[in-house]
N, C-alpha and C positions, 0 to 999 in steps of 0.2 A: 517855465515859459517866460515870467517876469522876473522871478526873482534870481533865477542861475540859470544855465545852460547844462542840461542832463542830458545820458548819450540815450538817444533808442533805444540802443541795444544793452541798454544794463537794465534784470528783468526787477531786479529791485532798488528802488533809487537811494541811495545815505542819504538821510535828512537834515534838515541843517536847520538854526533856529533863526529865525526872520526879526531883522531888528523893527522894532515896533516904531518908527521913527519912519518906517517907508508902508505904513499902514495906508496913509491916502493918497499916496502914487498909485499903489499896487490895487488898491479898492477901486480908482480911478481906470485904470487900464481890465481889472475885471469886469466894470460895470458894461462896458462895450464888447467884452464877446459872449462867446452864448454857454448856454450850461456846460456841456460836453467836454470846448475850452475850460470851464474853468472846473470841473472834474481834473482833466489831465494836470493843471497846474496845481491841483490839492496832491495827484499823486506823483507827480515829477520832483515835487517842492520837499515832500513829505514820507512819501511814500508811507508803509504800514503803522505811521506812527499819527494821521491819519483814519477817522473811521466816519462812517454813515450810521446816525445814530438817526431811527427810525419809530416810529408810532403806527406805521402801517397805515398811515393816511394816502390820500392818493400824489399827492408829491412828492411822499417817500417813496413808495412803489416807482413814482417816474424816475427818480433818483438811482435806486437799485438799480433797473432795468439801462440807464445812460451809462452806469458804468461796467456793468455786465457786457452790453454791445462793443461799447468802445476799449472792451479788457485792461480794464482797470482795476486792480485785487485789489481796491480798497476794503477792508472789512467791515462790518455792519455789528450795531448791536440795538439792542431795544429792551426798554424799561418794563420787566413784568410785575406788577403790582401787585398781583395773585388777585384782581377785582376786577380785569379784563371779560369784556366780552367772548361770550364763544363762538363768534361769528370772527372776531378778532383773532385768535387761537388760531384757528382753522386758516386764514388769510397767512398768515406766518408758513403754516407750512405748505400751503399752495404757491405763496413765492418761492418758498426754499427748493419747493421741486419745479417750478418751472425753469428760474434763473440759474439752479443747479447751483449753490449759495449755500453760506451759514453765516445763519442770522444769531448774532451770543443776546443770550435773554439773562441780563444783571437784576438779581434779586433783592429787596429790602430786606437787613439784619432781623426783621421781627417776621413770623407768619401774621399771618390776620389773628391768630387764637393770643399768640404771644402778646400781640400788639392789644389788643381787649380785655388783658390782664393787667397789662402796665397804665394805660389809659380810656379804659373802659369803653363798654361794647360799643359800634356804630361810629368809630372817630370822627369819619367822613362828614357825621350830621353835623358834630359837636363842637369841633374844630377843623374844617376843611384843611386851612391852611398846615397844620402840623400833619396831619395825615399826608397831602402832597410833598412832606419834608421828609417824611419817614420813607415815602414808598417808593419818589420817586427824584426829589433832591441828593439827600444820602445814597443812594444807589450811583446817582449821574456821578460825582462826588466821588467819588473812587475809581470810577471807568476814567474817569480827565488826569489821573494821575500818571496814566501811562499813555496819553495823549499829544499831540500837539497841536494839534485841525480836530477839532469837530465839525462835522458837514448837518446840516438840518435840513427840513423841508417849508422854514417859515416863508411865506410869503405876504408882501406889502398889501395884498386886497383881503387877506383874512378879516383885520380889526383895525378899530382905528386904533388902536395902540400898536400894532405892526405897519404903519405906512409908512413911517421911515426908516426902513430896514435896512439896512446899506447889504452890498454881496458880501462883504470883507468885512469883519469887525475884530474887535479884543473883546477877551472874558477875561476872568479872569479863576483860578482855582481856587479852594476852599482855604490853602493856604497864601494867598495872596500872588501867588507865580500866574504868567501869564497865558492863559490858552488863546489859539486863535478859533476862530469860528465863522464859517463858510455858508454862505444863503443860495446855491446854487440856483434856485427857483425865486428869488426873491421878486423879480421884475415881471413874475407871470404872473395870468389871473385864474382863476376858477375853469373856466371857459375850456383855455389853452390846455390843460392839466388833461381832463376831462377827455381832449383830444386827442390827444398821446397814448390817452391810458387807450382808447377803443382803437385807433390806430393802427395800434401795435397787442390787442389784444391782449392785454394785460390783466392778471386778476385783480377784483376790488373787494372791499368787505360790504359783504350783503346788506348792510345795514344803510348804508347810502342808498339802497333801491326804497327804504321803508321813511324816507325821509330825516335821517340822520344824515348833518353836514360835517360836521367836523367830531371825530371819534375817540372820545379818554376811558375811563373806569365806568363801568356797565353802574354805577350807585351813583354818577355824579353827570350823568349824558342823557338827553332827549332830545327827541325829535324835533323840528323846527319847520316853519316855512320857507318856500323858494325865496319869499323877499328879507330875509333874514341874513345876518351874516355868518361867515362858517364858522364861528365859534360861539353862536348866538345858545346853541343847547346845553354850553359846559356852565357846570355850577348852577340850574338853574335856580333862582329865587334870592339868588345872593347876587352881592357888588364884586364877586369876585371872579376874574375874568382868564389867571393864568395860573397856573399849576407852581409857578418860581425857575422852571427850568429856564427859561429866555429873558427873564428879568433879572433874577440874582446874578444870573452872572453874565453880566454886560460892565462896560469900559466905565467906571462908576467918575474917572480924574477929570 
């Protein structure tokens, strides 16, 4: 849409690599249209080189669902840590049969027994931070290598350390090359989300009805109050507020 003119009628688009130099034209002209828009411009732009990388939150699920209506094969993948909820499990493949979908679940190099060997049992207690690198940095980390768009589901009312989210940003890769990275929902709130998802009847994970707001590893997630924010129950009792996926790799120049 902004960055080249694709035909309609070509069912897979060649992608091209976007000079990083028209990052705040092109974040400037996403920031004014609406999701769907700028789905079709991740897969016009990109096409399958392009994926929806999901946690099964409910703005991923909106995600899913916007490009499934508006037939968009972008692909999906999600981070299984093997520490997942089974409410979360279960969510996964209630999408996959609704949206008629496959969701790819990229695994960490270690199992949990592995991992409790080399750094001994309970990492999560010991060192959170290295445990979110093993399970689910290192995993992201090889999915971005065959990447060019990552699409996420963050949004600016989550945290105060996501309100200034832009739709369009740079990452960049574990080898210094550059990813881009798509906030398709970044300008919505909790509210709007919420509405979409009953709307259009869409599955959620059970765990949201039991007052979980925002959903990572069943050992590092609790439940919260309504006035709370949606990542008020990750990590509880620590200063630590993000997993590394949405911080390590942002535009650092």
């Amino acid at each position: 849409m902004f960055a080249r003119v694709v035909s309609w009628l070509r069912s897979e688009p060649s992608p091209v690599v976007l000079d990083p130099a028209l990052l705040e034209e092109t974040n400037a002209k996403l920031e004014k249209s609406t999701p769907e828009e700028r789905l079709r411009w991740a897969w016009e732009t990109f096409g399958k080189r392009a994926a929806i990388g999901t946690s099964f939150q409910p703005a991923g699920v909106v995600i899913l669902h916007l490009a499934k209506v508006n037939k968009l094969r972008l692909p999906a993948f999600s981070l299984d840590t093997g520490l997942l909820f089974r409410e979360t499990i279960e969510l996964k493949s209630a999408l996959q049969d609704h949206l008629n979908i496959r969701i790819e679940s990229r695994l960490p190099d270690l199992s949990l027994t592995e991992q409790a060997k080399v750094h001994g049992d309970k990492l999560w207690e010991k060192n959170p931070d290295l445990c979110c690198e093993l399970r689910k940095v290192q995993p992201l980390n090889r999915k971005l290598r065959s990447l060019d768009l990552w699409i996420t589901g963050v949004r600016r009312d989550q945290s105060a350390q996501r309100t200034l989210t832009p739709i369009l940003e740079l990452a960049w890769r574990e080898d210094g090359s550059i990813v881009w990275k798509l906030n398709p929902l970044a300008d919505w709130n909790r509210d709007r989300v919420w509405k979409y998802l009953r709307e259009n009847q869409l599955p959620y994970n059970a765990l949201h009805d039991r007052g979980y707001r925002s959903i990572g590893c069943s050992v590092c997630t609790r439940p919260t109050s309504a006035s709370d924010d949606d990542r008020a129950g990750r990590w509880p009792g620590l200063a630590k507020t993000e997993c590394g996926l949405h911080t390590r790799y942002k535009n650092s120049a």
